[in-house]
Wavefront OBJ file of the C-alpha trace (Angstrom):
o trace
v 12.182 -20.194 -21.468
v 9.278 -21.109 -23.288
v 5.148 -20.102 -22.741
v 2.090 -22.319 -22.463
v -1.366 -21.590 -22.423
v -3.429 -24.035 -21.334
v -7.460 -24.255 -20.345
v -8.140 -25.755 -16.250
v -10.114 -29.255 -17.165
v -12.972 -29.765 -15.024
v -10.989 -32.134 -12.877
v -8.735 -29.651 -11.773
v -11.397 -27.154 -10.581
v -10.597 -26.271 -6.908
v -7.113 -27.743 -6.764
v -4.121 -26.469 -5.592
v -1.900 -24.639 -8.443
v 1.176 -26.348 -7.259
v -0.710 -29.686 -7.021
v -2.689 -29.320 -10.166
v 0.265 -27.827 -12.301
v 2.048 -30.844 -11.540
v -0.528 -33.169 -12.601
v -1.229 -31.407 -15.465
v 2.307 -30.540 -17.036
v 4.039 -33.698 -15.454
v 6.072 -31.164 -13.232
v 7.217 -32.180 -9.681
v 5.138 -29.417 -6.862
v 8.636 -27.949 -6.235
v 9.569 -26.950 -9.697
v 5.788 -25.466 -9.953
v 6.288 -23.564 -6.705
v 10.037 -22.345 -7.823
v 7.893 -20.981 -10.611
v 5.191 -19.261 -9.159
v 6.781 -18.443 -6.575
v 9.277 -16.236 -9.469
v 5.773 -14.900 -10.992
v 6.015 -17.248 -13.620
v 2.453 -18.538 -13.594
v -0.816 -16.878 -14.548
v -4.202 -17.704 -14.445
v -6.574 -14.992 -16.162
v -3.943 -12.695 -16.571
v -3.344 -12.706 -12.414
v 0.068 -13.773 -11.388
v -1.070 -16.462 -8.459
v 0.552 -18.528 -6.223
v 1.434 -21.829 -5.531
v -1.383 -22.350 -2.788
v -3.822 -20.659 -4.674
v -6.820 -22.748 -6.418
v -7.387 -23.413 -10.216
v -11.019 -22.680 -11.257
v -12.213 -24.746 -14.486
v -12.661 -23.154 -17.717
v -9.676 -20.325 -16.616
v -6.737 -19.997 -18.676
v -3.102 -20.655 -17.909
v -0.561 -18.758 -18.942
v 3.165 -20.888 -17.821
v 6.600 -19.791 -18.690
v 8.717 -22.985 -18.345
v 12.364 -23.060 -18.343
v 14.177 -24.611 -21.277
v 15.018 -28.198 -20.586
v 18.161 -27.609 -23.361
v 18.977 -24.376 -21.871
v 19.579 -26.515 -18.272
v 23.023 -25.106 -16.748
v 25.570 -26.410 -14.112
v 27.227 -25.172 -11.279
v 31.009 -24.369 -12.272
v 33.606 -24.316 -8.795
v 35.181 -21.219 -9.528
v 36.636 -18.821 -7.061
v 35.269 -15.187 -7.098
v 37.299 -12.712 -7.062
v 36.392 -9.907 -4.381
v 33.758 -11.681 -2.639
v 34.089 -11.715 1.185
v 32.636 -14.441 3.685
v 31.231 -12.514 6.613
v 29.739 -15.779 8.760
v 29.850 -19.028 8.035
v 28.255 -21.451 10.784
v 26.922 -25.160 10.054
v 23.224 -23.746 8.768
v 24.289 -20.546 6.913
v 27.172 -18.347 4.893
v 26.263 -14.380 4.702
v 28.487 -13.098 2.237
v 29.244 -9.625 0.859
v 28.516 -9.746 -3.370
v 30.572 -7.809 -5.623
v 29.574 -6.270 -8.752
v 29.036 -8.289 -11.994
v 28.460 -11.952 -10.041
v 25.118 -13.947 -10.293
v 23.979 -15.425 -7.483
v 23.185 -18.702 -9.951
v 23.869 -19.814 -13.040
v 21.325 -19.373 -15.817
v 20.977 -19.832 -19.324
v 23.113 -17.084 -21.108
v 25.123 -16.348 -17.842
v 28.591 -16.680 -18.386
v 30.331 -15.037 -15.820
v 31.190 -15.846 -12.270
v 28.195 -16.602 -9.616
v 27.658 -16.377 -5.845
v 26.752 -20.483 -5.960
v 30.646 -21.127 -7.855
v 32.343 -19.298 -5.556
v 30.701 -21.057 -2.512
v 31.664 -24.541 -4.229
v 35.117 -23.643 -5.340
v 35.755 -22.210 -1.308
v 34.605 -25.651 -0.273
v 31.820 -25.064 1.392
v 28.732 -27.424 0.955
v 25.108 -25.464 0.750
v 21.581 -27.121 0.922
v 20.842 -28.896 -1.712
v 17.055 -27.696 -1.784
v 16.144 -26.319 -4.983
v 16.784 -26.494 -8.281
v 20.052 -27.917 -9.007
v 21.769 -24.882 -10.348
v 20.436 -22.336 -7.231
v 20.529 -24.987 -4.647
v 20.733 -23.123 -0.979
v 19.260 -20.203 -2.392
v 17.228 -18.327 -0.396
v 16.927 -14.922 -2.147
v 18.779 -12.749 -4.612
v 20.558 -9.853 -6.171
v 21.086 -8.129 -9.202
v 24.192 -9.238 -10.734
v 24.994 -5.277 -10.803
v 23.584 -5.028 -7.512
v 26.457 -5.447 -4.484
v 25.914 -6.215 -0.708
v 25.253 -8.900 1.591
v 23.494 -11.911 1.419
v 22.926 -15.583 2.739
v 22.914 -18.312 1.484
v 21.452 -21.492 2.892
v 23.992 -24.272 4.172
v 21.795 -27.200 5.601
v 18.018 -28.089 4.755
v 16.448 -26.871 7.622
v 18.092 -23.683 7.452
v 17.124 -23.483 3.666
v 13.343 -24.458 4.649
v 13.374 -22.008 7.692
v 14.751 -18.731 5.537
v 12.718 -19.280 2.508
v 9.638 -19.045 4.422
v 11.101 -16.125 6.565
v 11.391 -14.118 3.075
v 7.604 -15.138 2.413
v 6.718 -14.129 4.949
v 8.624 -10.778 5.499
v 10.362 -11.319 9.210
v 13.662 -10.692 6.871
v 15.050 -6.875 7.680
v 16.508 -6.148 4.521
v 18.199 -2.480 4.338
v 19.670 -0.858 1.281
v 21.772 2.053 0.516
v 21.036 4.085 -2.662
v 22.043 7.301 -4.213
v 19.502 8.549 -6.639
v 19.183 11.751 -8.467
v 17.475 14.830 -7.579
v 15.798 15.244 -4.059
v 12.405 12.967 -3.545
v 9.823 14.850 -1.506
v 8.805 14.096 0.950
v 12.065 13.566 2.174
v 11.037 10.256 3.499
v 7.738 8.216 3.006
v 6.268 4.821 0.904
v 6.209 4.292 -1.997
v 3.141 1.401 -2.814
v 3.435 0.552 -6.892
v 2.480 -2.766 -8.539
v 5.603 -4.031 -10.698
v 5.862 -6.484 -13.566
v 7.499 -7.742 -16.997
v 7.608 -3.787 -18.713
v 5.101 -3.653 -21.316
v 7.599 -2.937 -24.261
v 10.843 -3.613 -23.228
v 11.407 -7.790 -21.522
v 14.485 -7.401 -20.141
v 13.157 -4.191 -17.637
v 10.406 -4.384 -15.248
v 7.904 -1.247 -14.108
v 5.209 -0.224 -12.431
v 2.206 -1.859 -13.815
v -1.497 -2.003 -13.029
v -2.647 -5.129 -12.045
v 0.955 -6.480 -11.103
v 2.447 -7.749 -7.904
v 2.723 -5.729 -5.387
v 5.987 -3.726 -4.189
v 6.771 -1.899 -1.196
v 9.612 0.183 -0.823
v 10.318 2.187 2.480
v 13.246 5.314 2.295
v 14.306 8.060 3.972
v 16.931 10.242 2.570
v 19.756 10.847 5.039
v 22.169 12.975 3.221
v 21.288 15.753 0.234
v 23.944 16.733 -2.339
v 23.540 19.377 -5.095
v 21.975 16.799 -7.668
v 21.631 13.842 -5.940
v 20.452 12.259 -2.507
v 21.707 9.003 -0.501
v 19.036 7.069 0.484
v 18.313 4.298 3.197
v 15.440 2.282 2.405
v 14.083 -0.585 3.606
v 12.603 -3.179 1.330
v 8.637 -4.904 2.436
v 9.059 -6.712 -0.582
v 11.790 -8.827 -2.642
v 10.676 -7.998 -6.577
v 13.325 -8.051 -9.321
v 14.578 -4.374 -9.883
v 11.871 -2.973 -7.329
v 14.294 -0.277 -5.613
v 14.808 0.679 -9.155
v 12.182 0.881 -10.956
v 9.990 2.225 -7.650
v 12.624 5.128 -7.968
v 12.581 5.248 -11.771
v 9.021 5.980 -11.300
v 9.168 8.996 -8.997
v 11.530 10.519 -11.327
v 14.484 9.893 -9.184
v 16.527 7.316 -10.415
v 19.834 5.661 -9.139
v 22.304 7.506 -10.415
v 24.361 5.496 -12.353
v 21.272 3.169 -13.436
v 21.006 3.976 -17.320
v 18.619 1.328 -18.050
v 16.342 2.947 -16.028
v 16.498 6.568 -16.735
v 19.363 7.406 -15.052
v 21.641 10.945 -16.787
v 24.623 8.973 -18.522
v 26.568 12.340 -18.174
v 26.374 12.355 -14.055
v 27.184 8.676 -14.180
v 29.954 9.438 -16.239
v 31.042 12.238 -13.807
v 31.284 9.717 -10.807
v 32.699 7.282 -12.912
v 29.792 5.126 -12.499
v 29.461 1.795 -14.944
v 26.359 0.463 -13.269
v 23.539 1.967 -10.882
v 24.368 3.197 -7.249
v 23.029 0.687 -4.778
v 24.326 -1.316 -2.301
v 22.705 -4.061 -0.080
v 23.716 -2.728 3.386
v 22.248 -4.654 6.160
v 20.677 -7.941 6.436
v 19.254 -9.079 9.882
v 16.806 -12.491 10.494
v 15.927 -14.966 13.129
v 19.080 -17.636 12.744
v 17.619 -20.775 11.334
v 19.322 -22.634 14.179
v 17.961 -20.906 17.457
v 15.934 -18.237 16.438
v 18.099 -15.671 17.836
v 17.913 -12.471 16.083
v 21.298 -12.070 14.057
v 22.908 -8.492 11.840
v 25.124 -8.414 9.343
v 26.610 -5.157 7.575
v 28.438 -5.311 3.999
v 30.503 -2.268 3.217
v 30.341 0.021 0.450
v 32.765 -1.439 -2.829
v 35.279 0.786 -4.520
v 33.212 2.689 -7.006
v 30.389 3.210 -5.226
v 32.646 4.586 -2.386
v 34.460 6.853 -4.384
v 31.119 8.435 -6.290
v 29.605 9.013 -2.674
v 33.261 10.878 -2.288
v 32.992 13.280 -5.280
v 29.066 14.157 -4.374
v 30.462 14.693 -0.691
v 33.256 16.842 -1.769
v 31.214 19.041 -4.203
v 28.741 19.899 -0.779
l 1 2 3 4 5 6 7 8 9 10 11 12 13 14 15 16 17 18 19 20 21 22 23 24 25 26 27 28 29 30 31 32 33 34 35 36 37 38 39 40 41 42 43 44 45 46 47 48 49 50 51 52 53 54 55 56 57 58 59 60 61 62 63 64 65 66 67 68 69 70 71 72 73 74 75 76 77 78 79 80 81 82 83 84 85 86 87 88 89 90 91 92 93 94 95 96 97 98 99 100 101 102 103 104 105 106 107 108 109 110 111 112 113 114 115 116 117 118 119 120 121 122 123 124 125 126 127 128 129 130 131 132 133 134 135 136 137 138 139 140 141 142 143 144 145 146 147 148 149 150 151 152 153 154 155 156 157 158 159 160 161 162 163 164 165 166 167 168 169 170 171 172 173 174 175 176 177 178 179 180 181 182 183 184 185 186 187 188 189 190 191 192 193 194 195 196 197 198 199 200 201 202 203 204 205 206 207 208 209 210 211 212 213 214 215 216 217 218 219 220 221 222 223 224 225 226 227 228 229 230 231 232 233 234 235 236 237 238 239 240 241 242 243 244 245 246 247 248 249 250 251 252 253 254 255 256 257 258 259 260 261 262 263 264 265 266 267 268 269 270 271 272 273 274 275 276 277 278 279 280 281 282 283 284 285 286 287 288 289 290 291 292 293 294 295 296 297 298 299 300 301 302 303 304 305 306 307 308
């Protein structure tokens, strides 16, 4: 990835970002909404959007991907991920642990996009080539369910459901300690961390996050939470729980006690993408799908349960 700085000329002032960015860097609209649409583009130091308008005289700030770094799809089966529905618009699938959902520059193991091609199933081919059908994401540590766009419409239709928050996403997490109040909001800008590029954190002046929970089961040193997510950022159940002290357990880049983790035989943070419901891209009807827990998150939840 690579960052530009650039002034708005005169000619731009009052233009569309995605329209102007275009013009300007030589960029079709769709790879400058991809991009602010990941918080990739700034103007005075305010992550905007891509229907947002450029004022003259304000300054740019774009991170553009690396045309060297460009990546391919590779067909290659993934071991322990499970098709839950499969219909001619959409695939919902349950992730496992340590798969991408694309391929990107300095990924090299398996992703959510292989493992579709190499089960033969054709996605949408809307967005950039290597996350075509893509219509949201998880962490590659991050397990659960998720869909993936199959035709155009469908890819059209779900990308603007996510936008526009209609999607019911619901995750499971167990995180350390006991938050109080036992269930509320919590509201907290998140961005790039200050220090540290590869985390995120709650940030004045960043986008904003909201993450709903409710704790539905207490253990000595540790609490399961549901929680329901308002909005998609990268790491927000994470760092939003890093924040109020309570990390997941298991999540040592973000605080998390390596000697618990250790305990439960935890190798990455506890929490699981549980439910996913939408309006089908087809019909509209409202549709639910549930991914169970994996192994090792199933067997820490075990130990806490029989130390109760």
């Amino acid at each position: 990835m690579s960052a530009r700085m650039l002034p708005v000329p005169d000619g731009l002032d009052g233009m569309r970002v995605d329209a102007g960015l275009a013009k300007l860097l030589g960029l079709s609209r769709t790879v400058v909404a991809e991009l602010a649409e990941s918080g990739e583009i700034y103007l005075d130091g305010k992550p905007v959007g891509k229907s947002d308008r450029l004022t003259a005289g304000g300054l740019l700030e774009v991170t553009l991907p690396d045309p060297a770094s460009a990546v391919e799809v590779v067909a290659e089966p993934v071991e322990g991920m499970k098709i839950l529905h499969d219909d001619d618009d959409i695939v919902v699938i349950s992730k496992p642990v340590g798969v991408a959902v694309h391929p990107s520059p300095g990924w090299t193991g398996p992703t959510v996009v292989g493992g579709l091609a190499a089960a033969g199933l054709r996605i949408a081919t809307s967005g950039a080539a290597e996350r075509q059908g893509v219509v949201h994401r998880l962490d590659a540590g991050t397990t659960g369910v998720m869909v993936v766009a199959k035709s155009e419409h469908a890819y059209t239709v779900l990308k603007r459901a996510f936008k526009e928050r209609t999607v019911d996403k619901g995750y499971h997490a167990i995180v350390q300690g006991h938050p109080d109040p036992t269930r509320g909001t919590i509201d907290a800008p998140i961005d790039r961390h200050p220090r540290h590029d590869y985390k995120f954190a709650v940030v004045q002046g960043g986008r904003p996050s909201v993450t709903h929970y409710e704790v539905v089961e207490a253990f000595r040193a540790a609490s399961l939470a549901q929680i329901k997510l308002e909005t998609g950022r990268t790491h927000q159940i994470r760092v939003h729980f890093s924040a109020l002290k309570h990390p997941c357990v298991g999540d040592l880049t973000y605080g998390a006690d390596p000697v618990l983790a250790r305990k439960l035989g935890l190798s990455r943070q506890w929490l699981h993408a549980k439910t996913l419901a939408f309006a089908h891209p087809a019909d509209g009807r409202w549709v639910e799908f549930e991914s169970e827990y994996p192994d090792d998150l199933a067997n820490a939840l075990r130990i806490l349960q029989d130390e109760n």
